[in-house]
LUMDREN-226766 format. One record per residue (C-alpha): residue in one letter; x, y, z. Coordinates in Angstrom, 2 decimals. Example, Ala and Ser with C-alpha at 12.3 -4.5 7.8 and 13.67 -1.06 7.14 Angstrom:
BEGIN
+--------+---------+---------+---------+
: residu :      px :      py :      pz :
+--------+---------+---------+---------+
:      A :   12.30 :   -4.50 :    7.80 :
:      S :   13.67 :   -1.06 :    7.14 :
+--------+---------+---------+---------+
END
This chain:
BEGIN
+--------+---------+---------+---------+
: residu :      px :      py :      pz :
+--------+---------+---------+---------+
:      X :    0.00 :    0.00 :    0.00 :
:      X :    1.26 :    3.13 :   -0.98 :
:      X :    1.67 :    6.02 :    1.51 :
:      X :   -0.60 :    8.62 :    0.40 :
:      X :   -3.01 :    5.48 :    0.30 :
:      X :   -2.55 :    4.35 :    3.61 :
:      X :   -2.24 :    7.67 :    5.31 :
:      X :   -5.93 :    8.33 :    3.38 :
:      X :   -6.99 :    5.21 :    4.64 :
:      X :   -6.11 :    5.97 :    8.08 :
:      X :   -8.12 :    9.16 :    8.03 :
:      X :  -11.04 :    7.69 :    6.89 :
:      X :  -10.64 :    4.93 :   10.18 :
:      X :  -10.28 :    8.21 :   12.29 :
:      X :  -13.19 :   10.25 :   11.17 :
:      X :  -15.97 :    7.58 :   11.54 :
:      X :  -14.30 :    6.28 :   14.92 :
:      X :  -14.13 :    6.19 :   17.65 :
:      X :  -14.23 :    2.03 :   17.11 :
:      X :  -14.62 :   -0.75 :   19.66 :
:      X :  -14.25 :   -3.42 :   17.06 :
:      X :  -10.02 :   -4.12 :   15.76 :
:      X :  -10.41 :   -4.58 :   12.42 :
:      X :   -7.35 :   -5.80 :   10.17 :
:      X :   -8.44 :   -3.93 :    6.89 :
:      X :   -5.00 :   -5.13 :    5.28 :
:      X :   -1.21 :   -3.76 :    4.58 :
:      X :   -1.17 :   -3.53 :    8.30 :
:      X :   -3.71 :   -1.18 :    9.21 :
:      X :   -6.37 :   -1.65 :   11.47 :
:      X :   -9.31 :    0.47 :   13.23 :
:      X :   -8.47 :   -0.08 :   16.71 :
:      X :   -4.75 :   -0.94 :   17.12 :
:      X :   -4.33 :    0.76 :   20.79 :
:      X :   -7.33 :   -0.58 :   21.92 :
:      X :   -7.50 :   -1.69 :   25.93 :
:      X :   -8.94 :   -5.34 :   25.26 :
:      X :   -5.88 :   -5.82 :   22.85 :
:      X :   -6.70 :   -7.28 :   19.72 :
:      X :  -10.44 :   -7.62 :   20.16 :
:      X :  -12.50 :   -9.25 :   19.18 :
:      X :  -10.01 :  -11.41 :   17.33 :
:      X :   -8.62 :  -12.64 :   20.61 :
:      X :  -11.75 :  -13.88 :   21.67 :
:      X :  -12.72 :  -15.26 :   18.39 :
:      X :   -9.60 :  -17.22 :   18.18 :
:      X :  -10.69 :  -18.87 :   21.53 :
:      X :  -14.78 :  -20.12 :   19.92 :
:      X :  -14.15 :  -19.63 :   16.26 :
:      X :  -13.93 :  -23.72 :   16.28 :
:      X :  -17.45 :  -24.20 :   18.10 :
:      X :  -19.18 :  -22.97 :   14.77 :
:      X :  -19.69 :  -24.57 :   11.45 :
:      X :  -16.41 :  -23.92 :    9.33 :
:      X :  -18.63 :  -23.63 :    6.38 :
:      X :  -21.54 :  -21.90 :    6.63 :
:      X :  -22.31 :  -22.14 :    2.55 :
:      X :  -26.54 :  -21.76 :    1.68 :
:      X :  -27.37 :  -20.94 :    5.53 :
:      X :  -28.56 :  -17.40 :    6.95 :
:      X :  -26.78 :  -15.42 :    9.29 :
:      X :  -28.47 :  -12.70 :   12.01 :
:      X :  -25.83 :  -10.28 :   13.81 :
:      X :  -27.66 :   -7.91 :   16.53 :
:      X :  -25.36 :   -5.67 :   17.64 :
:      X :  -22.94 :   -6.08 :   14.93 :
:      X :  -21.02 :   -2.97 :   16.00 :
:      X :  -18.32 :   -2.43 :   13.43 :
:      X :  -18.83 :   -5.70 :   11.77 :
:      X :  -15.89 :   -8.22 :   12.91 :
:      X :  -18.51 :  -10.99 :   13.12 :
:      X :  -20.47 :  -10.34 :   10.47 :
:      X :  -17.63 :  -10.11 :    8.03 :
:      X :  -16.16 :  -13.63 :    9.46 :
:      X :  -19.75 :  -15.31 :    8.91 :
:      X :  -19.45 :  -14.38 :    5.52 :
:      X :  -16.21 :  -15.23 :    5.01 :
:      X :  -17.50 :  -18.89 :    6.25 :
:      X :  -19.61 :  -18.64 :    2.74 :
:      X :  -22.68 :  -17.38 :    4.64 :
:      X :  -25.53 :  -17.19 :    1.58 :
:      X :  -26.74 :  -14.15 :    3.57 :
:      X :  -25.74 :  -12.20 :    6.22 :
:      X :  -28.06 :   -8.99 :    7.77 :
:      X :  -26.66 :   -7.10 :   10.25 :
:      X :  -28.22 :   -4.24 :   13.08 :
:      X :  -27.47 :   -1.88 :   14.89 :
:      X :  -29.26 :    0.93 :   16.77 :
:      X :  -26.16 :    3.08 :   16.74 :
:      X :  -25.47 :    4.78 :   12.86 :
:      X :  -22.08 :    5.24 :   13.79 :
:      X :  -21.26 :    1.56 :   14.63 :
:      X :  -23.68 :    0.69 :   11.51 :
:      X :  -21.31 :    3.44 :    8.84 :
:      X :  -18.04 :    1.21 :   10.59 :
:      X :  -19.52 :   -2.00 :    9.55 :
:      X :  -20.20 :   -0.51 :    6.10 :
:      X :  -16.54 :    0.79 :    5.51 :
:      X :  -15.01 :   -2.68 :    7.02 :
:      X :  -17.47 :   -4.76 :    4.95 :
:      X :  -16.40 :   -2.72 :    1.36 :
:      X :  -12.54 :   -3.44 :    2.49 :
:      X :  -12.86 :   -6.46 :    3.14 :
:      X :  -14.86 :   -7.15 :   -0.29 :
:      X :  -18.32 :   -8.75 :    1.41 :
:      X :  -21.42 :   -8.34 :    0.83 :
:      X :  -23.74 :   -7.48 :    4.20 :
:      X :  -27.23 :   -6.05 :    4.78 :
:      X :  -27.02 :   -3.13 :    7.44 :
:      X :  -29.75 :   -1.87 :    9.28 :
:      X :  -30.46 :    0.10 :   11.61 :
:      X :  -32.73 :   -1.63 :   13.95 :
:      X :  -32.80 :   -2.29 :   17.88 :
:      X :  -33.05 :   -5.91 :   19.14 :
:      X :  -36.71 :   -4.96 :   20.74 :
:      X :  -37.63 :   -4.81 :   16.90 :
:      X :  -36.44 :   -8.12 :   15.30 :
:      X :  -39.63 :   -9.15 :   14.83 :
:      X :  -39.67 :   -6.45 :   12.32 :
:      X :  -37.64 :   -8.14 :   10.09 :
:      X :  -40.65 :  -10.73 :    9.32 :
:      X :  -37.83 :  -13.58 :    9.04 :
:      X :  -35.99 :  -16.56 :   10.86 :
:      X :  -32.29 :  -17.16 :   10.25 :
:      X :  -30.62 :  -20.59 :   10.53 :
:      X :  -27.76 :  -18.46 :   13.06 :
:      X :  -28.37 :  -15.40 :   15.12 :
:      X :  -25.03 :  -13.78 :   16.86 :
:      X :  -26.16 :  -11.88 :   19.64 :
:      X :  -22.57 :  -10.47 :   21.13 :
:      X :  -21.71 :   -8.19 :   23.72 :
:      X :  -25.01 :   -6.89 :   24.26 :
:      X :  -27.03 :   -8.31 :   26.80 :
:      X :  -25.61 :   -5.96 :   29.33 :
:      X :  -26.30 :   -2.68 :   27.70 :
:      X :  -30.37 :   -3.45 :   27.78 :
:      X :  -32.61 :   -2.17 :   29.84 :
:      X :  -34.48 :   -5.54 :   29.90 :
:      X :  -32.36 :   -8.19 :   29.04 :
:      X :  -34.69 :  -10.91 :   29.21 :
:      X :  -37.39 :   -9.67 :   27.15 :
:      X :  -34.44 :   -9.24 :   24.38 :
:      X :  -34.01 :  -12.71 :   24.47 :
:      X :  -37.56 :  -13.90 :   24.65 :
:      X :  -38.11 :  -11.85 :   21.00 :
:      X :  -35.13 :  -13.47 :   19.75 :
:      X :  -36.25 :  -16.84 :   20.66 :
:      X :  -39.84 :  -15.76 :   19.32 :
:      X :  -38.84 :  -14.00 :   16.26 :
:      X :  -36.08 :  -14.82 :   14.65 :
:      X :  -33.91 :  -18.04 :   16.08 :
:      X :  -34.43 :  -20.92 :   14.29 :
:      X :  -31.26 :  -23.05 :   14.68 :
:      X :  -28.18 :  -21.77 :   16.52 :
:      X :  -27.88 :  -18.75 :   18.87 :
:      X :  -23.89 :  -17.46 :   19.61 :
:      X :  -24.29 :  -15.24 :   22.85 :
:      X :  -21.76 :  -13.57 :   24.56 :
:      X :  -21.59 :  -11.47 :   27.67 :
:      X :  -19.52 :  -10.02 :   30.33 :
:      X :  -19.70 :  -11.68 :   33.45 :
:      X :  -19.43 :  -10.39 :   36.98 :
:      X :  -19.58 :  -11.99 :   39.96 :
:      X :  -19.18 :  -16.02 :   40.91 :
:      X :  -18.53 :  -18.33 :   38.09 :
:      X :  -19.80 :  -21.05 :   40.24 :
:      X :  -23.13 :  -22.85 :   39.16 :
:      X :  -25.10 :  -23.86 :   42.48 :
:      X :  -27.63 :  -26.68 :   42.05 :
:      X :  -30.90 :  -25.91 :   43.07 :
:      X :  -34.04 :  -27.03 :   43.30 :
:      X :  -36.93 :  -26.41 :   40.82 :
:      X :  -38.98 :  -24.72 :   43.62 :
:      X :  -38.94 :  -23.52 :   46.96 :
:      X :  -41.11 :  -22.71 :   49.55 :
:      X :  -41.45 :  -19.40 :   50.33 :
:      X :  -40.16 :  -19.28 :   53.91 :
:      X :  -36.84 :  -20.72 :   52.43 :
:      X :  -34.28 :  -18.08 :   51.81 :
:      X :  -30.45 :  -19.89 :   52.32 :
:      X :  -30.17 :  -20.12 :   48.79 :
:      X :  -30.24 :  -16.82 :   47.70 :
:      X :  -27.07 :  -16.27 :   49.41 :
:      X :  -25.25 :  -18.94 :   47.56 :
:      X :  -22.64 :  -17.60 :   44.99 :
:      X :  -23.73 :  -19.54 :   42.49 :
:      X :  -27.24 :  -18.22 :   42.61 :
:      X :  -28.04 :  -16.41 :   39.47 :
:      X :  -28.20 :  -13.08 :   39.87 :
:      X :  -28.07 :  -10.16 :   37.75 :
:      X :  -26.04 :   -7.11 :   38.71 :
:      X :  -27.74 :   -3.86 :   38.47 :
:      X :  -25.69 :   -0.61 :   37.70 :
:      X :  -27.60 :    2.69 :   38.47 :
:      X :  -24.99 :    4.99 :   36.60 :
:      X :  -22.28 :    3.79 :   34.39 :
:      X :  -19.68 :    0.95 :   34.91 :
:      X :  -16.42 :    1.36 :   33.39 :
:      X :  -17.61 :    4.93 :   32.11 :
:      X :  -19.78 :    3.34 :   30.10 :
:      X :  -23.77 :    4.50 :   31.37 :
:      X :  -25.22 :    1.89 :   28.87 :
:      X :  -24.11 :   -0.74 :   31.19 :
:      X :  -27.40 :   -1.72 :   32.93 :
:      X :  -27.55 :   -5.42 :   33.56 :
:      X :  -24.05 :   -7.47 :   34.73 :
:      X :  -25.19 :  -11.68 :   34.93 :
:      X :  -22.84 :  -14.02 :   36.82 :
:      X :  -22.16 :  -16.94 :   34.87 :
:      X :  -25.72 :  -18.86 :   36.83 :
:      X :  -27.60 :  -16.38 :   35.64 :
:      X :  -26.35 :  -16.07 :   32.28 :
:      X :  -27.13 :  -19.85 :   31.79 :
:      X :  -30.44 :  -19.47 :   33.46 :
:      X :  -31.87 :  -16.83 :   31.34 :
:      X :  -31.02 :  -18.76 :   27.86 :
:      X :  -32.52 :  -21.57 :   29.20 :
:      X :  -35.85 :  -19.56 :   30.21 :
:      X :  -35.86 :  -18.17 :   26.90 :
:      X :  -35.91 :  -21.29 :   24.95 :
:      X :  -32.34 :  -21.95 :   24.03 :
:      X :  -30.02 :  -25.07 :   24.74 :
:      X :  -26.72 :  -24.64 :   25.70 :
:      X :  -24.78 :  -26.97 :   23.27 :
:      X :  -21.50 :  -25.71 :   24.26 :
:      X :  -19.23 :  -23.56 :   26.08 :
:      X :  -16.37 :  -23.04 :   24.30 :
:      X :  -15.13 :  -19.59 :   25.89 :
:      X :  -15.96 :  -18.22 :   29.23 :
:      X :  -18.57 :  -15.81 :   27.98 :
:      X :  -19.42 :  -17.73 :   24.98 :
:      X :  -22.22 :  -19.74 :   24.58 :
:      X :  -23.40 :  -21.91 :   21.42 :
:      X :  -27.36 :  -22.78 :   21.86 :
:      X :  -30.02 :  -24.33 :   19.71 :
:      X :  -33.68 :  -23.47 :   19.72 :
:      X :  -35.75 :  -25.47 :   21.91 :
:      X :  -38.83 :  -25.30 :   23.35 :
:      X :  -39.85 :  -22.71 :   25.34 :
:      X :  -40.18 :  -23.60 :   29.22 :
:      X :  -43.86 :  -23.93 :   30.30 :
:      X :  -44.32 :  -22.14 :   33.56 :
:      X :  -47.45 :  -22.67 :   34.72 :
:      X :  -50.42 :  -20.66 :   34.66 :
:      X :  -49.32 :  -18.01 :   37.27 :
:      X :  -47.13 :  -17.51 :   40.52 :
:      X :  -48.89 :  -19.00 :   43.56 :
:      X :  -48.21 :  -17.12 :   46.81 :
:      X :  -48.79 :  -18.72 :   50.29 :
:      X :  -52.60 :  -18.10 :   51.45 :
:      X :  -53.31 :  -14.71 :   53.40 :
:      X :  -54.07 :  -15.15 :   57.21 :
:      X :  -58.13 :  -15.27 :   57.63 :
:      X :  -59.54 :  -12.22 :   58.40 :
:      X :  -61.98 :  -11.48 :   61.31 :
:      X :  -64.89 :  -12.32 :   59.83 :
:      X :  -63.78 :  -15.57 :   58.32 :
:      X :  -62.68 :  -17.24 :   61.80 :
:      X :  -65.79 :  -15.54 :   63.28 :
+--------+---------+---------+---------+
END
């Protein structure tokens, strides 16, 4: 790459960044090369990459949150017949864009939140849903429209974790005088930030590893593997039937019943 290329290249990089997504967009040059995770996402691809079909030729890809693109551009690289990709932030959406045209693959951007899948009117063999669990508001209800909407075969999820990575084993039920096991560590739990958490005030919802595991399995998914220690590889299944309401213990008689 010539200089004057390069050094145009590089400005381009700069004026739609700042970028949380490294991107290698050849002759050396990538988006986010002093970036405090390192090489990421790379590094962490490196550590699943092998969990997902090598060839991905005729199937349908999904990537919510797609950020600047990394994932998307490796699905299709994997000879994905199709690959849409959303967003709710243009800037992240005009990254994935610029990497995508580099990099020479074709990829449907939208802008879309993940409250508004259903939008899409279709079902893709593979949704990616990475890194974004804990900027929502309400996390589980993301999930649920995934699993309702658009997950038909395999769901990659990823999250930070905080908090034990110890799975306690607990009982389907409880009564509701027992209380011991919400002090276990490995009780899922999901950490609430009021105002921003690593100066970041879209982090909202922080899952230890129980609860991250919990919550895909209440939404209908089934963890096939765990390749990485925020990365999970799920099917579709079922959604869990639970019941026809909560049942709370019965209310002391009043007066006039005992009368």
């Amino acid at each position: 790459m010539a200089d004057a290329d390069e050094a145009a290249l590089r400005r381009e990089i700069a004026a739609l960044g700042p970028w949380f997504h490294n991107i290698d967009l050849g002759g050396g040059v990538t988006t986010a090369p002093d970036h405090f995770l390192g090489d990421y996402p790379a590094v962490k691809w490196r550590r699943f990459a092998d969990a997902l079909p090598a060839d991905l030729t005729g199937r349908s890809v999904l990537d919510i949150g797609c950020n600047g693109g990394f994932y998307a551009i490796a699905m299709k690289r994997r000879g994905a017949a199709r690959v849409v990709a959303v967003d709710s932030d243009e800037r992240y959406l005009a990254q994935g864009r610029f990497a995508a045209a580099r990099a020479g693959v074709e990829i449907e951007f939208r802008r879309l939140s993940v409250y508004d899948v259903g939008a899409l009117g279709e079902r893709f063999d593979l949704v990616l849903f990475m890194g974004v669990l804990y900027h929502l508001r309400h996390p589980l209800l993301a999930l649920d429209l995934i699993r309702t909407h658009v997950a038909d075969g395999l769901l990659v999820f990823q999250s930070m974790q905080r908090g034990s990575r110890t799975v306690a084993a607990l009982a389907p039920d409880y009564d509701f005088w027992d209380m011991d096991q919400f002090e276990e560590p490995g009780y899922p739990r999901l950490h609430f930030v009021e105002h921003a958490y690593a100066g970041d005030p879209t982090n909202w919802w922080i899952p230890n590893r129980a609860a991250t595991e919990a919550m895909l399995r209440a939404s209908g998914f089934r963890i096939a593997a765990h390749p990485e220690a925020e990365v999970y590889v799920c099917e579709a299944a079922p959604l869990p039937y639970r019941g026809e309401g909560p049942v709370y213990p019965a209310a002391p008689a009043s007066p006039s019943e005992t009368a």
